[in-house]
C-alpha positions as CSV (number, residue, x, y, z in Angstrom):
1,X,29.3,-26.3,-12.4
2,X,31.7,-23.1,-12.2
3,X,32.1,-23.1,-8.3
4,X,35.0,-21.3,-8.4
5,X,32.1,-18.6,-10.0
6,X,29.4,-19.3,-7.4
7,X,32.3,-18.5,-4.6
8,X,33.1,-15.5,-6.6
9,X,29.4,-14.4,-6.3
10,X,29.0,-15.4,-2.5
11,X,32.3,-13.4,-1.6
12,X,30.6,-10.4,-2.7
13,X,26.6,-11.7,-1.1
14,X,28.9,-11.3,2.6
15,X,30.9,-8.2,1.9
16,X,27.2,-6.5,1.5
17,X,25.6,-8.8,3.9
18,X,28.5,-6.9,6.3
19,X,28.0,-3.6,5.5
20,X,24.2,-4.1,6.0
21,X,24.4,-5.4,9.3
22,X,26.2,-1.6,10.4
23,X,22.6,-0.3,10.3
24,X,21.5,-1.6,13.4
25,X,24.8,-1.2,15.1
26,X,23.7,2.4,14.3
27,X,20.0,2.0,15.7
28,X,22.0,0.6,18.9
29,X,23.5,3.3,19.5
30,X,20.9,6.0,19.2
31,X,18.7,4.3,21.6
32,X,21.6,3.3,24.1
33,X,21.0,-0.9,23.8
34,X,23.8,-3.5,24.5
35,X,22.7,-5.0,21.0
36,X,25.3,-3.6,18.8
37,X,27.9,-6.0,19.7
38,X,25.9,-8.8,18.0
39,X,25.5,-7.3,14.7
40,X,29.1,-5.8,14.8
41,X,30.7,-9.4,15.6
42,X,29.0,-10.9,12.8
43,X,29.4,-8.2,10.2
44,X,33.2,-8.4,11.0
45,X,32.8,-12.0,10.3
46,X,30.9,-11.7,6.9
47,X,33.5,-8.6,5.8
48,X,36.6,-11.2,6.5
49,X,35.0,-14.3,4.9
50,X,33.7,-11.9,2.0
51,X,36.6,-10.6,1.3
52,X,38.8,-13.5,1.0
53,X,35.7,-15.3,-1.1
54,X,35.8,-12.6,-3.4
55,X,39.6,-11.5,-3.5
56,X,40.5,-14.0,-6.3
57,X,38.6,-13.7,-9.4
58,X,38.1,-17.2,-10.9
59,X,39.9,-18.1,-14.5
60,X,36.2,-18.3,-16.4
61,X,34.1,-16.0,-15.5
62,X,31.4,-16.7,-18.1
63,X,27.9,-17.4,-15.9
64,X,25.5,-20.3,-17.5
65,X,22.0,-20.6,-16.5
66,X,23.2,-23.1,-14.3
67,X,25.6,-21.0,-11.9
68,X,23.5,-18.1,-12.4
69,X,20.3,-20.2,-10.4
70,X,22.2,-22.0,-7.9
71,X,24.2,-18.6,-7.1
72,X,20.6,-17.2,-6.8
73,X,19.8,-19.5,-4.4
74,X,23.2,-20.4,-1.9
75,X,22.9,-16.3,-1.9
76,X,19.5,-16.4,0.1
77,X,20.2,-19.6,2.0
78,X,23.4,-18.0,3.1
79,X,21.4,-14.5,3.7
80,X,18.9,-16.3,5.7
81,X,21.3,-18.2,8.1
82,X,23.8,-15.4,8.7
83,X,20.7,-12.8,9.3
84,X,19.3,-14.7,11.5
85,X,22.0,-15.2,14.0
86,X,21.3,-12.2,15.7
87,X,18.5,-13.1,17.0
88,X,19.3,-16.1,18.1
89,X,23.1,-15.1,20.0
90,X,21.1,-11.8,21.7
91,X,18.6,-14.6,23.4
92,X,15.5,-12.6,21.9
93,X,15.0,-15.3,19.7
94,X,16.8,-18.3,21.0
95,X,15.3,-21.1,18.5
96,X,17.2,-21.4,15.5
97,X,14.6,-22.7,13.6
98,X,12.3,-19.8,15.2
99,X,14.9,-17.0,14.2
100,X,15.3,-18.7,10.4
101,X,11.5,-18.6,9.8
102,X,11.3,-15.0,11.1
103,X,14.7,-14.3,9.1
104,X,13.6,-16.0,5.6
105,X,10.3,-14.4,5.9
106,X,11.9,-11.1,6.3
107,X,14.3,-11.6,3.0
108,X,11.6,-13.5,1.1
109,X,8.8,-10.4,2.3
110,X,6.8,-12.9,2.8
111,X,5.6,-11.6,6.6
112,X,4.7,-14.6,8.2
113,X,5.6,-14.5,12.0
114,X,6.1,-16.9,14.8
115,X,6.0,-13.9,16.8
116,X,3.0,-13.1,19.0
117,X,2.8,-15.9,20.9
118,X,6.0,-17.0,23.3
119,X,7.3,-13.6,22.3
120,X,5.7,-10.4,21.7
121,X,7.2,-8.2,18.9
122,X,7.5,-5.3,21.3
123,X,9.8,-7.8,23.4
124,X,12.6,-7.4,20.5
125,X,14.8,-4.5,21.1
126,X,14.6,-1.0,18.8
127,X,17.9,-2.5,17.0
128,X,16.5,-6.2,16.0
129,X,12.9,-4.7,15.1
130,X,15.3,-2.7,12.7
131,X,17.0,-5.4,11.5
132,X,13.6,-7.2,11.0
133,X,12.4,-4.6,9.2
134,X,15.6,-4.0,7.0
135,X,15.1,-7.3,5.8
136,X,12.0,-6.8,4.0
137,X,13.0,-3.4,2.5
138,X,16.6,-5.4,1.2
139,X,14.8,-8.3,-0.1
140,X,12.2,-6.2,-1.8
141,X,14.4,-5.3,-4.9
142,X,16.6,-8.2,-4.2
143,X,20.5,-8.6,-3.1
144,X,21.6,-9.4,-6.7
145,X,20.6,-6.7,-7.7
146,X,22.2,-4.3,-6.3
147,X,25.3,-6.2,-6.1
148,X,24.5,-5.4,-10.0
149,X,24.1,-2.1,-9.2
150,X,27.5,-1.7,-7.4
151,X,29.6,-4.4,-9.1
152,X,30.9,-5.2,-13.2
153,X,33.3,-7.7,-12.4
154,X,31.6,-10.4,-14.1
155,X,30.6,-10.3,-18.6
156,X,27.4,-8.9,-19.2
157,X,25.8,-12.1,-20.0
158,X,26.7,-13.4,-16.7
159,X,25.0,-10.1,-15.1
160,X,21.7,-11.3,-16.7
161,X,21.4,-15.0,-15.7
162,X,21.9,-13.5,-12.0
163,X,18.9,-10.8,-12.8
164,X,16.6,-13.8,-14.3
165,X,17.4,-16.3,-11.5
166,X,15.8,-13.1,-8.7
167,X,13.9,-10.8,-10.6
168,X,9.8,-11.9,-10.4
169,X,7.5,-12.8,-13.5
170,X,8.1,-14.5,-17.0
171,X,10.1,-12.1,-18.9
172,X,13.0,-10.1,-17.6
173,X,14.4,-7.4,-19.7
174,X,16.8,-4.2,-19.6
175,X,15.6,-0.8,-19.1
176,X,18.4,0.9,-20.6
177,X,21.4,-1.1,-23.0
178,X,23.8,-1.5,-19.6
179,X,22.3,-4.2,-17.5
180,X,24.5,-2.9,-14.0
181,X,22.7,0.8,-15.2
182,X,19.5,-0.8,-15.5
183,X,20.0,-2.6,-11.8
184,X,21.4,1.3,-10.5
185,X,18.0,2.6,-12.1
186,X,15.9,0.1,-10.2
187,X,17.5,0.8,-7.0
188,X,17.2,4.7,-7.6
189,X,13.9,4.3,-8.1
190,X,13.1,2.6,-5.3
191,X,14.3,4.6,-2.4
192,X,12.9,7.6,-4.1
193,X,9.4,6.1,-3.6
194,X,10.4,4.9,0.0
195,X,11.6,8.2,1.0
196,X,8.3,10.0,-0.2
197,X,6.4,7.1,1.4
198,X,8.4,8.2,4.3
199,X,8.0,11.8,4.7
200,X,4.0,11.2,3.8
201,X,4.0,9.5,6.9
202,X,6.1,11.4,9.1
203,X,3.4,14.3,7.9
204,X,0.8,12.1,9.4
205,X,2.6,12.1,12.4
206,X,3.5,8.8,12.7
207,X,6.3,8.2,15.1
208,X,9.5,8.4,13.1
209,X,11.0,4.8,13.6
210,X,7.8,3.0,13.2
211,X,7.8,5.4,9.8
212,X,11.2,4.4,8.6
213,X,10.4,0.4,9.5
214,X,6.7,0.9,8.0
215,X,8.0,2.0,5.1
216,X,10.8,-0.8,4.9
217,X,8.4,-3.0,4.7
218,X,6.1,-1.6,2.6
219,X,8.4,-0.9,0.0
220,X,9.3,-4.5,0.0
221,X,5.8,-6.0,-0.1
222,X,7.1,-7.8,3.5
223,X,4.2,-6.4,6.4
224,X,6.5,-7.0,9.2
225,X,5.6,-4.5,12.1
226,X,7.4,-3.1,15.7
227,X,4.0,-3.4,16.9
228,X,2.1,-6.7,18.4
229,X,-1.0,-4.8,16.7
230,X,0.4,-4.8,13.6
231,X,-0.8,-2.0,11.1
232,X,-3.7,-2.5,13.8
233,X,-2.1,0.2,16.5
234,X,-2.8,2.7,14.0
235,X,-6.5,2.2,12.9
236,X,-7.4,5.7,14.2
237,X,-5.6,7.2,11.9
238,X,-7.1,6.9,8.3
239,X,-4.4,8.9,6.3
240,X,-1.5,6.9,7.5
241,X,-2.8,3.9,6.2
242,X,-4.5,5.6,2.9
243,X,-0.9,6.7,2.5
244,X,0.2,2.1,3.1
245,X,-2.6,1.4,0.5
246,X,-1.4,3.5,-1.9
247,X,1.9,2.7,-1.7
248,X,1.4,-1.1,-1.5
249,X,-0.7,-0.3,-4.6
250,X,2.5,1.6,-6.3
251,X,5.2,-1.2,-5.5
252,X,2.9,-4.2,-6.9
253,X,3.5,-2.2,-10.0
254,X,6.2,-3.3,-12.5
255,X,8.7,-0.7,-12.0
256,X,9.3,-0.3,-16.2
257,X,6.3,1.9,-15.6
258,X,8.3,3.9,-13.7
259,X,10.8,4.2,-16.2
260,X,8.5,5.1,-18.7
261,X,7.6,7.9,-16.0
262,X,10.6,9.2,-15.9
263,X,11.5,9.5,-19.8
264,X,7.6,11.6,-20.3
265,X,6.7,8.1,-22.4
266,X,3.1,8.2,-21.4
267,X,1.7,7.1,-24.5
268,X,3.4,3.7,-23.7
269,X,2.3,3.3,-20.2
270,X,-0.9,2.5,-21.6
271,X,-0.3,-0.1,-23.5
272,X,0.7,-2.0,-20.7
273,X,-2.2,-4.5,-20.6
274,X,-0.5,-6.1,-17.1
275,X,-0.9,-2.6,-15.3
276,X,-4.5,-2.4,-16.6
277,X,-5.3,-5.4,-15.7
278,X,-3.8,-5.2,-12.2
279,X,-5.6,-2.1,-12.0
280,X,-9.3,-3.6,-12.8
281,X,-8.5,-6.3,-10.8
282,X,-7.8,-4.5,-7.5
283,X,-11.1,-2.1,-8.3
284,X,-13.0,-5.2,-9.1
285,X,-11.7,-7.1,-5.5
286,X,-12.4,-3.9,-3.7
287,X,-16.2,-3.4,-5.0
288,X,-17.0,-7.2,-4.4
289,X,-15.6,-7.3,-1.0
290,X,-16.9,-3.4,-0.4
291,X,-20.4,-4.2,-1.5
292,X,-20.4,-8.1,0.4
293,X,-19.4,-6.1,3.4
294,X,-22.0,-3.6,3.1
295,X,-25.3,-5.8,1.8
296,X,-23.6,-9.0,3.5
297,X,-22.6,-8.7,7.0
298,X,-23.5,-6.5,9.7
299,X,-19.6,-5.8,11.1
300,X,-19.3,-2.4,10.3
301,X,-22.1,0.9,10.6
302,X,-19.9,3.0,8.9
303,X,-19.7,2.9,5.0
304,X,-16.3,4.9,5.3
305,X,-15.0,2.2,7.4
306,X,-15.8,-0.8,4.8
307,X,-14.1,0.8,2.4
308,X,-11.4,1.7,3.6
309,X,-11.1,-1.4,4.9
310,X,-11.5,-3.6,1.9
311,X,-9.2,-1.1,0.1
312,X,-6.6,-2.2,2.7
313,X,-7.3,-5.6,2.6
314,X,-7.1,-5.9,-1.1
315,X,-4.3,-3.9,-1.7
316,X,-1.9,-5.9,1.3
317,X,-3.5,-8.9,-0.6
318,X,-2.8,-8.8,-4.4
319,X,0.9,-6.6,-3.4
320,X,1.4,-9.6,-1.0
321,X,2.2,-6.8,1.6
322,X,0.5,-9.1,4.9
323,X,-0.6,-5.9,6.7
324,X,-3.6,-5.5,8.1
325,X,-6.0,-3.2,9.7
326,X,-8.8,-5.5,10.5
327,X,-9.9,-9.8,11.4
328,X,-10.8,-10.5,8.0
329,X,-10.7,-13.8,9.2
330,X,-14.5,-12.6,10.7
331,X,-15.3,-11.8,7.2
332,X,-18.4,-13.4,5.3
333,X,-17.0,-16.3,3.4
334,X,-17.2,-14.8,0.2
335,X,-15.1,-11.9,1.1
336,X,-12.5,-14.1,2.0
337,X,-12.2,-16.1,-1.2
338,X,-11.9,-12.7,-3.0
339,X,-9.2,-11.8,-0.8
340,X,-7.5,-15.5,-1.6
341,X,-8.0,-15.4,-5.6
342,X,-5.9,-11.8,-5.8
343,X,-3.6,-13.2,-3.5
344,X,-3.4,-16.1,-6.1
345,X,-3.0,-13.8,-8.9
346,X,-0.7,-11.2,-7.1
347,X,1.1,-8.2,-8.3
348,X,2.7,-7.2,-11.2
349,X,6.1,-8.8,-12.7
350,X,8.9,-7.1,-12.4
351,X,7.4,-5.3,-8.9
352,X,8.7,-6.0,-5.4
353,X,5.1,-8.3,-5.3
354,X,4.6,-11.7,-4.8
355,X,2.0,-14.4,-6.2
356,X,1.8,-15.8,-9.2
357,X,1.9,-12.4,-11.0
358,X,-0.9,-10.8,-13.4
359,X,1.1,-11.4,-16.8
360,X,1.5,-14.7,-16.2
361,X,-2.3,-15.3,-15.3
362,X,-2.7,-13.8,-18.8
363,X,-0.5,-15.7,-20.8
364,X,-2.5,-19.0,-19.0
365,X,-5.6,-17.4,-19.7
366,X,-5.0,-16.5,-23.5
367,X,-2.9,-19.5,-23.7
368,X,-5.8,-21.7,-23.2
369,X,-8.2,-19.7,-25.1
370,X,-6.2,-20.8,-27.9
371,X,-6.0,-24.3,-27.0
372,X,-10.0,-23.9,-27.2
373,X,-10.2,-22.6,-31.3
374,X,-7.1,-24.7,-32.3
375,X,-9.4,-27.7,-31.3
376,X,-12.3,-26.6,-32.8
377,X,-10.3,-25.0,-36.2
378,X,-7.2,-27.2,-36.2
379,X,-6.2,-25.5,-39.5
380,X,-6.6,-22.1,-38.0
381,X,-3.4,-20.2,-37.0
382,X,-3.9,-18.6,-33.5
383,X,-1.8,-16.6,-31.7
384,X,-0.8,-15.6,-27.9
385,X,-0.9,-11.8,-28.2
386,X,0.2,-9.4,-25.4
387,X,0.8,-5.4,-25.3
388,X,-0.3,-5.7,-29.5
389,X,2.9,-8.1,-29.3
390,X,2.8,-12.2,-30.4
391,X,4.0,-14.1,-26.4
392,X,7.4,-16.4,-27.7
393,X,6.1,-19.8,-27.3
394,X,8.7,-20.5,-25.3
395,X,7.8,-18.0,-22.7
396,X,4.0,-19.5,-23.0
397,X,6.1,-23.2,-22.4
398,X,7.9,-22.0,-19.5
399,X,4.7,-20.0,-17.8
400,X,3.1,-23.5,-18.0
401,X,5.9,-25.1,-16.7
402,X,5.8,-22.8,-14.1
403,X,2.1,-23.0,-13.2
404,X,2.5,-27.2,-13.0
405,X,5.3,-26.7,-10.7
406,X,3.9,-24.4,-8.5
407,X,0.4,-26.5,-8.1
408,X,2.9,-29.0,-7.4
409,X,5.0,-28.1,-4.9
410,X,1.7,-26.5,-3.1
411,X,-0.6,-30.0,-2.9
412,X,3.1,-31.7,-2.1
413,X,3.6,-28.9,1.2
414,X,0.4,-28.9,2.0
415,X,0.0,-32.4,2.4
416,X,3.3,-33.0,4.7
417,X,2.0,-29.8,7.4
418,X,-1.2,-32.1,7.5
419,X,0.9,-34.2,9.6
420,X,0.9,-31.5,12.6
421,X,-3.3,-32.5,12.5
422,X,-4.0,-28.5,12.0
423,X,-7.4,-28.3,10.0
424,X,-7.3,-27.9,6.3
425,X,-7.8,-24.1,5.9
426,X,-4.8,-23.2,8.4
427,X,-2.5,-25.7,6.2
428,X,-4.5,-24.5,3.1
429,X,-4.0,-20.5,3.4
430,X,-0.5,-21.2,5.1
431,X,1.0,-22.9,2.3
432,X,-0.4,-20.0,0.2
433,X,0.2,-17.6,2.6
434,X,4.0,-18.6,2.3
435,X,4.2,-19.8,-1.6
436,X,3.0,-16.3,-2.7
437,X,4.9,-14.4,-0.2
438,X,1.9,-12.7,1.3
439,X,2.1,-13.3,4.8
440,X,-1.2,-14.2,6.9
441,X,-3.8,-16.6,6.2
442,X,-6.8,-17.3,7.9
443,X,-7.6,-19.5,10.9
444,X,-5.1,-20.6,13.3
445,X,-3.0,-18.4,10.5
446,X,-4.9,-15.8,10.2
447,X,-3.8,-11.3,11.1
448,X,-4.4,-12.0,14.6
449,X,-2.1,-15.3,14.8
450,X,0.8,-16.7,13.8
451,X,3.1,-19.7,12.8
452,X,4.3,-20.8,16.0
453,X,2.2,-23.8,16.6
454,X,3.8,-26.0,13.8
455,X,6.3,-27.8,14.4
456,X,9.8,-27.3,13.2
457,X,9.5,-29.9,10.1
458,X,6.8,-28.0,9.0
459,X,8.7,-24.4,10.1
460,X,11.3,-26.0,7.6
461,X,8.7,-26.7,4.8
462,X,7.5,-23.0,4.8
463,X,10.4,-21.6,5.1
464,X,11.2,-23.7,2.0
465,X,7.9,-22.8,0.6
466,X,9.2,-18.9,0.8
467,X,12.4,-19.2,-0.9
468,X,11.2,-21.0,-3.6
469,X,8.4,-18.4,-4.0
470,X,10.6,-15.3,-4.1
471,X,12.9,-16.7,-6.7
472,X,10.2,-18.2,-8.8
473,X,11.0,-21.8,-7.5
474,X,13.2,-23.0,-10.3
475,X,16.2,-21.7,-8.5
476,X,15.3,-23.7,-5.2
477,X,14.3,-26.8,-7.2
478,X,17.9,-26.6,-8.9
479,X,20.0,-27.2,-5.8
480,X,17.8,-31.0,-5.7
481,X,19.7,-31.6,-9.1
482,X,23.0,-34.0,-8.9
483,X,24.3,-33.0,-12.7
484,X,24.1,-28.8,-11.8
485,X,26.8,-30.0,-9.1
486,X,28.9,-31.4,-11.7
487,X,31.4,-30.2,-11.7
488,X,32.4,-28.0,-15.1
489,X,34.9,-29.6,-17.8
């Protein structure tokens, strides 16, 4: 193990940790709050620790797998702690382990709250609901990469064991030749699509700082909201959450699509077979839950209102957004196990979505399709084909590595929350609720509760639960290693 590396890395995680935590300082001000100092203090703090962690450039700079992971994860552990400290030194969240849940779901865009109950959102002042917010729209495309974006200190290979260790789904590949100008690219295009999110809802006249956090947390698939309501407060207005589902839509979306956007490649768009599949899959969720609604329950008299509704519900669902504009807990049964199997499945790789992702559930699906006619022809020669291209086997090994791990680490979480006696659904959906970065569940989890009846082992076990879902757990699983701590020859 290069620590010298990892410090190297972590030096420049607090130097941008610092200059994040000026935004609410700024959000202080404009609405006259005592709050600033908080954020100010601790920004100082990060800046000077940063910039001495970061001032002496270590001997090897070459990045293995190794450093690369375990710099992945000590950057979001260390994001975690030192975001969540102003909530706990202002008093508006005064549990630690409180203020790291709500701070790791924020970075992770996971959603989950524990807010609700002893506290109400609108409690928090205008400058921590900012912060909150923040976090979801920063961990969305992830730190690393814009410290790629904005850094070239370290080789090239280096660069890409950083972008593999954060980036979501099997495969992570460059845009354009320059890795940092593929990481400047992402970035670009993802505050272009939260400022036109933004002004679509500022057109809708929503308020304009629940617009700028609404957007934050769209953009990053997180659903945290400045309102105890949620996405709730504004269910008499159908535009500004048409405008949400389409967006949560658009950011589940891998963002080479984008790309391919911008360069007039159209022709190739469509031969994305993850888009098209993510695609029938949301159309195919919304009809069954649309039409289940309609011939199955009598909740709504409104067609226009079902609709819409399962449109929402869907889309927050398989983006792993965690919005809501309805109880969907009060839905018929089978609604509800729609709503779970996207949020299995989730959004696209390479998106700001969570889940297991669509490309992978293809590769498993295909994979074992050919498991099926090698038994019955063992002399055939069958292949794992995706976008008219053969799948690596070693990218089919480590999706099924993957999918072991995860079922894994799920049956092993949910079985230590059973020991706060909640009943099987509320651990069930809030193991998956976490795992998947999604946000609610259903039950005693569900859009109208929260987390804040478990106790703080099990706080710990989610929050857990939501790192090792946001960096595709083998980063999280690495720091349980003793030999990656060895250190290097």
């Amino acid at each position: 193990m290069n620590r010298n590396l990892v410090r190297y890395v972590l030096g420049f995680v607090l130097i941008i940790l610092s200059l994040m935590l000026l935004l609410p300082v700024i959000v202080a001000f404009i609405y006259r709050e005592n709050d600033w100092k908080y954020f100010l203090l601790i920004s100082g703090a990060c800046g000077l620790v940063g910039g001495i962690s970061s001032q002496f450039k270590p001997k090897n700079s070459q990045m293995l797998i190794k450093e690369g992971f375990i710099s992945c994860a000590l950057t979001w552990i260390l994001m975690s702690i030192i975001g969540c400290l102003p909530f706990v030194i202002s008093g508006q969240i005064p549990n630690f382990t409180n203020a790291l849940f709500e701070t790791v779901s924020g970075f992770t865009t996971t959603g989950a709250t524990i807010l609700g109950t002893d506290r109400q959102i609108e409690d928090l002042s205008h400058s921590m609901l900012f912060w909150r917010s923040f976090t979801n729209w920063a961990g969305g495309m992830g730190i690393l990469v814009f410290i790629l974006a904005v850094v070239s200190q370290l080789s090239g290979q280096s660069n890409m064991h950083l972008m593999k260790a954060e980036s979501p789904g099997p495969v992570v590949s460059k845009l354009i030749p320059k890795l940092k100008n593929t990481a400047v690219l992402l970035y670009v295009m993802y505050f272009v699509m939260s400022f036109i999110e933004f002004i679509l809802l500022i057109i809708g006249k929503m308020p304009l700082f629940d617009a700028i956090t609404v957007t934050f947390s769209t953009a990053g698939t997180g659903g945290f909201s400045v309102l105890n309501e949620g996405i709730m407060a504004y269910n008499g207005n159908y535009y500004q959450q048409a405008v949400i589902t389409a967006f949560m839509v658009l950011f589940g979306v891998n963002f080479s699509v984008y790309y391919l956007l911008i360069c007039r490649k159209f022709s190739q768009i469509f031969k994305f077979e993850e888009l098209r599949w993510y695609l029938i899959i949301y159309a195919a969720a919304v009809a069954a839950i649309g039409l289940n609604l309609t011939f199955g329950s009598n909740i709504y008299t409104s067609k226009l209102d079902i609709w819409h509704h399962a449109a929402f519900q869907v889309a927050t669902y398989i983006s792993s957004t965690g919005f809501a504009t309805q109880d969907f807990d009060k839905w018929p049964e089978f609604s509800k196990a729609v709503l779970l199997l996207v949020a299995f499945i989730g959004a696209c790789a390479g998106s700001t979505g969570g889940g297991l992702k669509v490309s992978r559930v293809i590769i498993l699906w295909r994979s074992a399709i050919k498991s099926l006619k090698t038994l019955l022809h063992p002399n055939s020669v069958v292949t794992v084909k995706m976008d008219g291209k053969t799948v690596k086997e070693d990218v089919i090994r480590s999706t099924s590595v993957y999918f072991s791990i995860f079922i894994l680490v799920f049956m092993c979480s949910v079985l230590l929350i059973s020991l706060d006696n909640m009943d099987f659904t509320t651990n069930f959906t809030a193991v998956l609720a976490t795992l998947n970065n999604m946000g609610p569940g259903l039950n005693l989890v569900g859009p109208t509760r929260n987390f804040y009846e478990y106790s703080d082992f099990s706080k710990y076990v989610l929050i857990f639960d939501m790192l090792a879902g946001r960096l595709e757990l083998l980063p999280m699983l690495m720091l349980f290693e003793p030999f990656v701590w060895k250190k290097k020859l």
